[in-house]
C-alpha positions, 0 to 999 in steps of 0.5 A: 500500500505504502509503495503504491501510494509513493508511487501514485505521489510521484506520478502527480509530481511527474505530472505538475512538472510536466505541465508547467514544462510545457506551460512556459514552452507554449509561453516562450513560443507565444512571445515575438519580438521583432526588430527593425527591418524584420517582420513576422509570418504567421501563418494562423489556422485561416489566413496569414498576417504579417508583423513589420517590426520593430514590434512584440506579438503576442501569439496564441498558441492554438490559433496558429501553425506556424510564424516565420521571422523574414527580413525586409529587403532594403532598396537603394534609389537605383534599386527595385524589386517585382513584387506579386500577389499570390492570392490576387495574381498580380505583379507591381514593382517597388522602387527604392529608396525604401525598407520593402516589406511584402504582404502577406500573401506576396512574395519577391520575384527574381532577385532585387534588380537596378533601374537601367541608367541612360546617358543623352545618347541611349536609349532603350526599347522597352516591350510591354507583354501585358498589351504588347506595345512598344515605346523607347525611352530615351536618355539621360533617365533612370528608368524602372521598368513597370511588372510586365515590361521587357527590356531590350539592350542599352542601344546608342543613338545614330549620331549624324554629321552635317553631311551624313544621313540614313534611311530608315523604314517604318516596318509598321506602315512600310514608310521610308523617310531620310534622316539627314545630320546634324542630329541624333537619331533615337530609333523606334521599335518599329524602325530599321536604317536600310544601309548605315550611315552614309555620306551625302555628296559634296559637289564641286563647281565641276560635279554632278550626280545622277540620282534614279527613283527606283520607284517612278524611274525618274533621274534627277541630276544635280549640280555642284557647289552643294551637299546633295541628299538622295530621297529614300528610293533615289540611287546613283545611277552612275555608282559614283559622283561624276566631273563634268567634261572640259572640253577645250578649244579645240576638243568636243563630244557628241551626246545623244540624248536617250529619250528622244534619240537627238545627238548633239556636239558641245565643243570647247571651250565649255563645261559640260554636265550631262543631263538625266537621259544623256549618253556620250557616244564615241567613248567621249571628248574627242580633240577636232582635226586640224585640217591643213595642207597635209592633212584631210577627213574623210567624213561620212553622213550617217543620215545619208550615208554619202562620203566627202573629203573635207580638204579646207583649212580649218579646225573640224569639228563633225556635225551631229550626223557626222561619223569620221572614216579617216584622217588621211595623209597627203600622198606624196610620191619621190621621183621613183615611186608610183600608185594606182588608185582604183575609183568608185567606177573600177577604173585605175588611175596611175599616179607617178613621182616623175611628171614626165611619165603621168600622161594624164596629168595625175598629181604627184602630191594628192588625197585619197579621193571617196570611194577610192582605194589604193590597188594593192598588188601581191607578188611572190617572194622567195628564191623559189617563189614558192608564197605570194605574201609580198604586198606592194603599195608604193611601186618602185619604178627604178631598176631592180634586182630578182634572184631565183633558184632553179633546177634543172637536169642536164644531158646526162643526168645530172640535177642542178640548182641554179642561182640566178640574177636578173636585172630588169626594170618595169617601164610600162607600169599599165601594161603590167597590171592589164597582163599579170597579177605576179609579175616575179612569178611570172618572170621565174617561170619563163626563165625557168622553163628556158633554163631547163629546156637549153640545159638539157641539150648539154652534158655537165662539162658542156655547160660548164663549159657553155655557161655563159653562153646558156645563160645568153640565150635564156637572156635573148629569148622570146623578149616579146613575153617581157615588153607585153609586161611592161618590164625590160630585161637588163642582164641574167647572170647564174651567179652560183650553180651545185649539184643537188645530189651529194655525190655528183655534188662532190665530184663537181666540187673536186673538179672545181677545185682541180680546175682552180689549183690548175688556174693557180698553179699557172697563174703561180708560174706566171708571176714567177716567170714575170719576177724573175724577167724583172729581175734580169732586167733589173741586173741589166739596166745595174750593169749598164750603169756600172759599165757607164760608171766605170767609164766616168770615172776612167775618164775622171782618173787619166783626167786627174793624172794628167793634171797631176803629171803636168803640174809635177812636170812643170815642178821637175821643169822648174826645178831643174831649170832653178838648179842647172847654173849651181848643179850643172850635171843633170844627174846631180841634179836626179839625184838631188830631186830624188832625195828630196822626193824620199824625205817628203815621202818620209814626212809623211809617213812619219805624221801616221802610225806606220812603222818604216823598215829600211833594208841594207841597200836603202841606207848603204850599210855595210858591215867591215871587220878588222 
C-alpha cells in the first residue's frame, strides 16, 4: 500500500512538472519580438498576417501553425524589386529608396534588380507583354521598368554629321523617310536604317550626280557647289559622283540624248554636265582635226550615208550626223615611186613621182579621193617563189634586182640548182597590171622553163663549159613575153650553180677545185716567170750603169793624172831649170830631186802610225871587220 501510494505521489509530481514544462514552452513560443527591418509570418489556422517590426506579438498558441521571422529587403534609389500577389495574381514593382516589406500573401520575384541608367545618347526599347506595345525611352533617365515590361539592350543613338544621313523604314506602315545630320537619331521599335550611315555628296563647281527613283524611274541630276541628299528610293545611277567634261578649244563630244534619240556636239571651250537621259557616244571628248595642207577627213553622213573629203583649212569639228572614216595623209610620191588608185567606177588611175611619165596629168602630191582605194598588188617572194605574201603599195619604178633558184637536169643526168640574177626594170607600169597579177612569178617561170629546156641539150662539162653562153640565150629569148609586161630585161647572170645530189655534188666540187689549183698553179708560174724577167732586167739596166760608171770615172782618173803629171812636170821643169847654173850635171841634179822626193815621202809617213823598215841597200850599210 505504502509503495503504491509513493508511487501514485510521484506520478502527480511527474505530472505538475510536466505541465508547467510545457506551460512556459507554449509561453516562450507565444512571445515575438521583432526588430527593425524584420517582420513576422504567421501563418494562423485561416489566413496569414504579417508583423513589420520593430514590434512584440503576442501569439496564441492554438490559433496558429506556424510564424516565420523574414527580413525586409532594403532598396537603394537605383534599386527595385517585382513584387506579386499570390492570392490576387498580380505583379507591381517597388522602387527604392525604401525598407520593402511584402504582404502577406506576396512574395519577391527574381532577385532585387537596378533601374537601367541612360546617358543623352541611349536609349532603350522597352516591350510591354501585358498589351504588347512598344515605346523607347530615351536618355539621360533612370528608368524602372513597370511588372510586365521587357527590356531590350542599352542601344546608342545614330549620331549624324552635317553631311551624313540614313534611311530608315517604318516596318509598321512600310514608310521610308531620310534622316539627314546634324542630329541624333533615337530609333523606334518599329524602325530599321536600310544601309548605315552614309555620306551625302559634296559637289564641286565641276560635279554632278545622277540620282534614279527606283520607284517612278525618274533621274534627277544635280549640280555642284552643294551637299546633295538622295530621297529614300533615289540611287546613283552612275555608282559614283561624276566631273563634268572640259572640253577645250579645240576638243568636243557628241551626246545623244536617250529619250528622244537627238545627238548633239558641245565643243570647247565649255563645261559640260550631262543631263538625266544623256549618253556620250564615241567613248567621249574627242580633240577636232586640224585640217591643213597635209592633212584631210574623210567624213561620212550617217543620215545619208554619202562620203566627202573635207580638204579646207580649218579646225573640224563633225556635225551631229557626222561619223569620221579617216584622217588621211597627203600622198606624196619621190621621183621613183608610183600608185594606182582604183575609183568608185573600177577604173585605175596611175599616179607617178616623175611628171614626165603621168600622161594624164595625175598629181604627184594628192588625197585619197571617196570611194577610192589604193590597188594593192601581191607578188611572190622567195628564191623559189614558192608564197605570194609580198604586198606592194608604193611601186618602185627604178631598176631592180630578182634572184631565183632553179633546177634543172642536164644531158646526162645530172640535177642542178641554179642561182640566178636578173636585172630588169618595169617601164610600162599599165601594161603590167592589164597582163599579170605576179609579175616575179611570172618572170621565174619563163626563165625557168628556158633554163631547163637549153640545159638539157648539154652534158655537165658542156655547160660548164657553155655557161655563159646558156645563160645568153635564156637572156635573148622570146623578149616579146617581157615588153607585153611592161618590164625590160637588163642582164641574167647564174651567179652560183651545185649539184643537188651529194655525190655528183662532190665530184663537181673536186673538179672545181682541180680546175682552180690548175688556174693557180699557172697563174703561180706566171708571176714567177714575170719576177724573175724583172729581175734580169733589173741586173741589166745595174750593169749598164756600172759599165757607164766605170767609164766616168776612167775618164775622171787619166783626167786627174794628167793634171797631176803636168803640174809635177812643170815642178821637175822648174826645178831643174832653178838648179842647172849651181848643179850643172843633170844627174846631180836626179839625184838631188830624188832625195828630196824620199824625205817628203818620209814626212809623211812619219805624221801616221806606220812603222818604216829600211833594208841594207836603202841606207848603204855595210858591215867591215878588222
Amino acid at each position: 500500500m505504502l509503495g503504491a501510494g509513493i508511487a501514485q505521489t510521484a506520478g502527480c509530481i511527474t505530472g505538475i512538472a510536466a505541465c508547467t514544462a510545457g506551460f512556459y514552452t507554449a509561453s516562450k513560443r507565444s512571445v515575438k519580438f521583432v526588430t527593425q527591418g524584420e517582420q513576422l509570418r504567421v501563418e494562423k489556422m485561416t489566413e496569414t498576417v504579417v508583423h513589420n517590426g520593430p514590434c512584440t506579438v503576442c501569439l496564441n498558441p492554438l490559433s496558429y501553425r506556424s510564424a516565420i521571422f523574414q527580413s525586409a529587403l532594403s532598396l537603394g534609389p537605383a534599386d527595385y524589386a517585382k513584387v506579386k500577389d499570390t492570392v490576387k495574381g498580380e505583379e507591381r514593382i517597388e522602387k527604392g529608396p525604401q525598407l520593402l516589406f511584402r504582404g502577406a500573401y506576396e512574395e519577391f520575384v527574381g532577385p532585387m534588380q537596378q533601374a537601367v541608367t541612360l546617358n543623352k545618347t541611349e536609349y532603350i526599347i522597352v516591350s510591354d507583354r501585358l498589351s504588347g506595345k512598344d515605346q523607347t525611352v530615351r536618355g539621360p533617365a533612370k528608368w524602372f521598368p513597370g511588372p510586365y515590361d521587357k527590356v531590350g539592350p542599352v542601344r546608342t543613338a545614330i549620331a549624324l554629321q552635317e553631311d551624313e544621313y540614313i534611311k530608315i523604314q517604318d516596318k509598321g506602315t512600310g514608310q521610308r523617310w531620310i534622316k539627314k545630320g546634324r542630329d541624333l537619331v533615337f530609333m523606334e521599335p518599329t524602325w530599321s536604317v536600310e544601309t548605315g550611315v552614309q555620306k551625302a555628296w559634296t559637289l564641286k563647281s565641276y560635279e554632278y550626280v545622277r540620282l534614279l527613283d527606283s520607284l517612278t524611274g525618274i533621274v534627277r541630276v544635280e549640280r555642284g557647289e552643294g551637299v546633295i541628299f538622295p530621297t529614300p528610293t533615289e540611287e546613283l545611277l552612275d555608282g559614283q559622283k561624276l566631273m563634268a567634261v572640259e572640253l577645250k578649244s579645240n576638243e568636243y563630244v557628241k551626246i545623244m540624248d536617250k529619250k528622244t534619240g537627238k545627238i548633239r556636239v558641245e565643243k570647247g571651250s565649255a563645261l559640260v554636265f550631262y543631263g538625266a537621259t544623256d549618253q556620250a557616244l564615241e567613248n567621249g571628248k574627242k580633240a577636232a582635226i586640224e585640217i591643213d595642207e597635209e592633212h584631210a577627213v574623210l567624213v561620212r553622213d550617217s543620215n545619208t550615208g554619202q562620203l566627202r573629203l573635207v580638204q579646207d583649212k580649218q579646225l573640224f569639228f563633225p556635225g551631229a550626223a557626222d561619223k569620221i572614216e579617216d584622217v588621211q595623209s597627203l600622198i606624196r610620191l619621190a621621183d621613183h615611186e608610183a600608185v594606182i588608185v582604183k575609183d568608185s567606177e573600177g577604173v585605175l588611175n596611175f599616179h607617178y613621182g616623175d611628171p614626165k611619165k603621168s600622161a594624164s596629168g595625175a598629181a604627184r602630191s594628192f588625197f585619197l579621193p571617196p570611194y577610192s582605194e589604193m590597188l594593192k598588188l601581191y607578188w611572190s617572194s622567195g628564191l623559189r617563189r614558192a608564197k605570194r605574201d609580198l604586198i606592194i603599195e608604193r611601186f618602185d619604178c627604178r631598176p631592180n634586182f630578182l634572184w631565183n633558184e632553179i633546177d634543172c637536169r642536164t644531158q646526162d643526168n645530172v640535177e642542178l640548182v641554179l642561182e640566178t640574177t636578173l636585172f630588169w626594170e618595169v617601164i610600162d607600169l599599165a601594161a603590167m597590171v592589164r597582163k599579170t597579177g605576179n609579175l616575179p612569178a611570172d618572170i621565174y617561170n619563163q626563165i625557168r622553163s628556158l633554163f631547163i629546156k637549153h640545159v638539157a641539150q648539154v652534158t655537165l662539162k658542156g655547160f660548164m663549159e657553155q655557161l655563159h653562153l646558156i645563160s645568153r640565150k635564156v637572156f635573148e629569148t622570146d623578149p616579146d613575153f617581157y615588153s607585153s609586161r611592161g618590164v625590160k630585161i637588163h642582164s641574167l647572170e647564174v651567179t652560183k650553180y651545185m649539184c643537188s645530189e651529194k655525190r655528183t655534188s662532190e665530184v663537181l666540187q673536186q673538179i672545181i677545185e682541180e680546175t682552180t689549183n690548175r688556174l693557180n698553179r699557172l697563174s703561180q708560174a706566171e708571176s714567177e716567170n714575170e719576177v724573175r724577167i724583172y729581175k734580169m732586167q733589173g741586173q741589166l739596166e745595174q750593169e749598164k750603169l756600172n759599165a757607164q760608171l766605170l767609164e766616168i770615172q776612167h775618164a775622171n782618173q787619166k783626167s786627174e793624172a794628167a793634171v797631176g803629171g803636168e803640174a809635177e812636170a812643170e815642178r821637175v821643169s822648174a826645178f831643174m831649170e832653178k838648179l842647172e847654173k849651181k848643179v850643172p850635171k843633170l844627174e846631180d841634179r836626179m839625184t838631188i830631186w830624188q832625195t828630196l822626193r824620199k824625205t817628203d815621202a818620209l814626212s809623211v809617213v812619219s805624221q801616221g802610225g806606220a812603222h818604216l823598215y829600211y833594208t841594207p841597200n836603202d841606207v848603204n850599210l855595210s858591215i867591215k871587220s878588222d
